[in-house]
C-alpha positions in Angstrom: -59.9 98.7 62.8 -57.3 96.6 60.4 -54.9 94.3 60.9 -52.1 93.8 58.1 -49.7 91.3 58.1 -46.4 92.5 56.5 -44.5 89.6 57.9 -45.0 86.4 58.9 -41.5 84.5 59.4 -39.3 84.1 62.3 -35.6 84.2 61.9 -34.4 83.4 57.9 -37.0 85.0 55.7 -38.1 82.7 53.0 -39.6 83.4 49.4 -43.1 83.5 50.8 -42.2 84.8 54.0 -40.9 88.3 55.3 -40.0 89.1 58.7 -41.7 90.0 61.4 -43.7 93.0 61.1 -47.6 93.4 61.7 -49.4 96.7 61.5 -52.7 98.0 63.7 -55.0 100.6 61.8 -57.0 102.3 63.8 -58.7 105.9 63.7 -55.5 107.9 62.7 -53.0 105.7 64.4 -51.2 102.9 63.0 -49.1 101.0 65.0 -46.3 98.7 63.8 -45.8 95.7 65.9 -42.1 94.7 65.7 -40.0 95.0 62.5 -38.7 92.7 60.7 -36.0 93.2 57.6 -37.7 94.5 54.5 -40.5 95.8 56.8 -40.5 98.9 54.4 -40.5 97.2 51.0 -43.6 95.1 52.2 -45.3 98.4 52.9 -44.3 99.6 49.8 -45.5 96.6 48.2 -49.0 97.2 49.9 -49.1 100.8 49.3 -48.6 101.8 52.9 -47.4 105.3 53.1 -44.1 104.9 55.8 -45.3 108.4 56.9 -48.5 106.9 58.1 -46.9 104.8 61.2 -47.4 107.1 64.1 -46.4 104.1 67.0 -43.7 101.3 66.7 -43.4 98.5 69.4 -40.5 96.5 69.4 -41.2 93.4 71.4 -37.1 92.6 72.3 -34.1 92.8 69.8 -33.7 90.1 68.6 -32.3 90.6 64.5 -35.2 89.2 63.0 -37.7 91.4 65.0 -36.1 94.8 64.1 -33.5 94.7 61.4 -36.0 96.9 59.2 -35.5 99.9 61.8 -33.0 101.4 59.5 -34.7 101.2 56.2 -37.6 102.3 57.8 -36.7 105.1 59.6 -34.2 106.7 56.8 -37.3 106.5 54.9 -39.2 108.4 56.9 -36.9 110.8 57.5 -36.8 111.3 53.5 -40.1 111.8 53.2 -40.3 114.8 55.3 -42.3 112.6 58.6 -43.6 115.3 60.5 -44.9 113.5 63.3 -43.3 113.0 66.4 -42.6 108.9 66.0 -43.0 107.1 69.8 -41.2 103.7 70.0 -41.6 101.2 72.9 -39.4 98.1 74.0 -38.6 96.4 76.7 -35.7 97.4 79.0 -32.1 98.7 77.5 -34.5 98.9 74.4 -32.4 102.8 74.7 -29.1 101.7 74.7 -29.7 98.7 72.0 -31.6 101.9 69.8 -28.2 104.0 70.3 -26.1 101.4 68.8 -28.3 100.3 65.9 -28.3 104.1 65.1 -24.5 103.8 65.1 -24.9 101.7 62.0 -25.4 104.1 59.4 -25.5 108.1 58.8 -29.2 109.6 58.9 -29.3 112.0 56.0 -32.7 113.5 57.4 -33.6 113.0 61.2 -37.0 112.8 62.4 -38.4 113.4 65.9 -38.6 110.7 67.9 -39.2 109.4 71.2 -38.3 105.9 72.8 -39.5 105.0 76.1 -38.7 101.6 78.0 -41.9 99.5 78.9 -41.8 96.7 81.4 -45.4 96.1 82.9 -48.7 97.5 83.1 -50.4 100.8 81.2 -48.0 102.5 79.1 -50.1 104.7 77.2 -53.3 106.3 77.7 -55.3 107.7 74.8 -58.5 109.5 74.1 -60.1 106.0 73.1 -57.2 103.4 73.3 -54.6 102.4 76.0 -51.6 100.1 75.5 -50.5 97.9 77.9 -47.5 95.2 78.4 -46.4 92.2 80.3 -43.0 90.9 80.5 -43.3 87.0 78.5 -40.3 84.6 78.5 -37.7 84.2 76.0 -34.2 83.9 76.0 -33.8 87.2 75.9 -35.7 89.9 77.4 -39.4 90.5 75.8 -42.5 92.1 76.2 -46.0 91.2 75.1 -48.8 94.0 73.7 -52.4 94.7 74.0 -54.1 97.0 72.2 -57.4 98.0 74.4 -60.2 100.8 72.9 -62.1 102.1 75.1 -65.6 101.5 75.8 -68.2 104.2 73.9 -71.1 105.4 75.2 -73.8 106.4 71.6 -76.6 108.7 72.4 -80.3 107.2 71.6 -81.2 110.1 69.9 -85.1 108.8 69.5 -85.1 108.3 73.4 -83.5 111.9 74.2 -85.5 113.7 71.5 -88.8 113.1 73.8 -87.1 115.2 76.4 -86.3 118.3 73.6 -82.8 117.5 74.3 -81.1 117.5 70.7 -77.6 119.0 70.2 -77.3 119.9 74.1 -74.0 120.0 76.1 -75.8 118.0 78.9 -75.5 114.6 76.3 -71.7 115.1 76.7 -72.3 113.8 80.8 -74.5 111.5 79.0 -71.6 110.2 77.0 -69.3 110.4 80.5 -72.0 107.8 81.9 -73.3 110.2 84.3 -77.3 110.4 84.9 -78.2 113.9 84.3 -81.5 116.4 85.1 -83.3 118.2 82.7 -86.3 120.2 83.3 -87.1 118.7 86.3 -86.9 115.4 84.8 -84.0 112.9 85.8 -82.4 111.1 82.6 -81.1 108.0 83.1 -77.6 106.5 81.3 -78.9 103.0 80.7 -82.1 104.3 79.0 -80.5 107.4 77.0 -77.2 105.7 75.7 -76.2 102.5 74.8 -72.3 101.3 75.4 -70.4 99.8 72.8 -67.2 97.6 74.5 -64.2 98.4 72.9 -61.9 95.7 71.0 -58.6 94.1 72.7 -56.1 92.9 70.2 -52.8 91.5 71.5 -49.0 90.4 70.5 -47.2 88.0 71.9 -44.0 87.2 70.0 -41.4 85.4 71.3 -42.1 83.6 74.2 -42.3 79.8 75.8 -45.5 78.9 77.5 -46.1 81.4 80.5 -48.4 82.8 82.8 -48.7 86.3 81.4 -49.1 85.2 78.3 -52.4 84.1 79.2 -52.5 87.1 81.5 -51.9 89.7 79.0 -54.3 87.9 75.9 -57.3 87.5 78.4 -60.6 87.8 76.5 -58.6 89.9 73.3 -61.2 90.0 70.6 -58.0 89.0 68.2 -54.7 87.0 69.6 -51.8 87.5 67.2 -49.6 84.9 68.9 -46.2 83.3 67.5 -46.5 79.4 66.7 -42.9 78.7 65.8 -43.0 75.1 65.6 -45.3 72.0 65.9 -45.5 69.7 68.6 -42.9 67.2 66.8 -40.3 69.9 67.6 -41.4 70.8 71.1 -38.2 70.3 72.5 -36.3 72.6 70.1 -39.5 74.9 71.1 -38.2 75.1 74.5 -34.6 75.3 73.9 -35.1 78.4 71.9 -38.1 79.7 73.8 -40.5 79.5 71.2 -44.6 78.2 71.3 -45.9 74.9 68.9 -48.9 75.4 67.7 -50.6 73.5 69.8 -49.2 75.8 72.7 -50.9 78.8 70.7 -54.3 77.5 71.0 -53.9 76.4 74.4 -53.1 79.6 75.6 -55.9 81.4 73.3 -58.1 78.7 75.3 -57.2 79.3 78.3 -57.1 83.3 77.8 -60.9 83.1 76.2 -60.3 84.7 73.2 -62.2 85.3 70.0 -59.9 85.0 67.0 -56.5 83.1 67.2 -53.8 84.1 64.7 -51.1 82.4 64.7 -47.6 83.8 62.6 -43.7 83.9 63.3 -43.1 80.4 61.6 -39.9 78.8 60.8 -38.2 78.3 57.8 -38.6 74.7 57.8 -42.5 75.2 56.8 -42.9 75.3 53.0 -47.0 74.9 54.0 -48.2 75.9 57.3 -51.4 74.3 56.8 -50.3 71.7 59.3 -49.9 74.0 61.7 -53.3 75.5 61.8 -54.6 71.8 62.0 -53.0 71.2 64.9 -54.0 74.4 66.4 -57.3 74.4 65.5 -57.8 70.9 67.2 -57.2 72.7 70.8 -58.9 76.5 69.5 -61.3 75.9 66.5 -61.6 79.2 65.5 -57.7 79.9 64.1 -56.2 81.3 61.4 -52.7 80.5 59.9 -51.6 84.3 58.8 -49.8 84.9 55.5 -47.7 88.2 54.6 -50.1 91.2 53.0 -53.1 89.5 54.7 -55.6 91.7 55.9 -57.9 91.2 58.9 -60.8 93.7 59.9 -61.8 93.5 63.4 
């Protein structure tokens, strides 16, 4: 699984800084977290096929968060995306879609489908599920996690002592079910070991909340805004925005692995600062840059 960050400004892109816009590879789905003017060009830059993104989750719609939906999806449309593209956002995320689409003229259409998110599981795959929680902002916005599914291998030395190679009974193996074979019960915890899937989740833009800790709780990887530092924590909660500092507390009090933090403000010619002061709260942070790469 990979992790590339396209974007990693908040409202007026600088020369260093696009957008927001963060892609999730993983098995053959790529998700784009939010999208952020010149969300296409970055890809571009990266070598990124467009046709590639199979999910797009807008977090609210705000300007800065999805002013690359036009580029992005004309794109597509031009070269010949034969998927059916799914996009999730928060609630009227429909209505705010129908009159974005009223800004220009498609010349090829693709096949979409938009559905409204609010709470809870979303989508359910065959070995991820996405889930959301509403976070607080001044306008309405949602929060991701990206969840895999646990994975159940085979110990193929242990099963082989049993002739059992190649046989549809390992699939109930796989399920977690104890199974019978020749008269001789085979257990789950001595036939398979379990491999626990990764959480990675999104939060961009909200204020210190509840569910923000809620929705991060023990993510392998928190991609979590840090707008500001604590000098400006009063503009922070004017505009509903995190510090720094409020990053790490919330990856603290979540229990996460891997804090990144992005979505900074203009005012930052070096975020190095930032990452200090979040790493004195949550020690293991990172200060993401746009076309960095993370593998989880």
């Amino acid at each position: 699984m990979q992790i590339t960050f396209l974007g990693t400004g908040s409202m007026l892109p600088t020369k260093e800084r696009n957008g927001t816009a963060v892609l999730l590879s993983s098995r053959d789905e790529t998700l784009l977290f939010d999208c952020g003017e010149g969300t296409q060009k970055q890809m571009r830059i990266m070598g990124i096929p467009v046709t590639k993104i199979t999910k797009i989750l807008i977090s609210h719609w705000h300007g800065d968060h999805v002013f690359g939906l036009p580029g992005l999806l004309l794109t597509m449309g031009a070269s010949h995306y034969n998927k059916t593209l799914n996009i999730y956002g928060p609630k009227k995320s429909k209505q705010r879609f129908a009159d974005l689409q009223r800004s220009w003229i498609p010349q090829e259409k693709i096949s979409l489908l938009l559905k409204e998110v609010s709470k809870g599981i979303f989508f359910d795959g065959a070995y991820f599920h996405l889930e959301a929680l509403p976070l607080e902002h001044t306008t309405q916005v949602i929060g991701f996690s990206f969840v895999e599914k646990d994975k159940r291998n085979i110990n193929i030395e242990y099963t082989k002592q049993f002739g059992l190679v190649k046989n549809p009974l390992l699939r109930d193996l796989q399920a977690g079910k104890n199974i019978t074979w020749q008269g001789k019960k085979i257990k789950v915890s001595a036939a398979t070991t379990l491999t626990k899937g990764k959480k990675i989740t999104f939060l961009t833009d909200t204020k210190m909340c509840a569910n923000a800790v809620r929705l991060a709780r023990n993510a392998d990887v928190l991609i979590c805004e840090a707008t500001y530092d604590t000098t400006m924590q009063e503009k922070a909660k004017e505009y509903g925005h995190l510090t720094a500092k409020d990053a790490a507390m919330i990856a603290k009090k979540a229990k996460v692995k891997k804090l990144i933090i992005t979505h900074f403000s203009q005012r930052y010619k070096d975020i190095k600062a930032l990452e200090q002061e979040a790493k004195q709260v949550f020690p293991n942070t990172i200060a993401a840059h746009d076309f960095m790469v993370y593998k989880v």
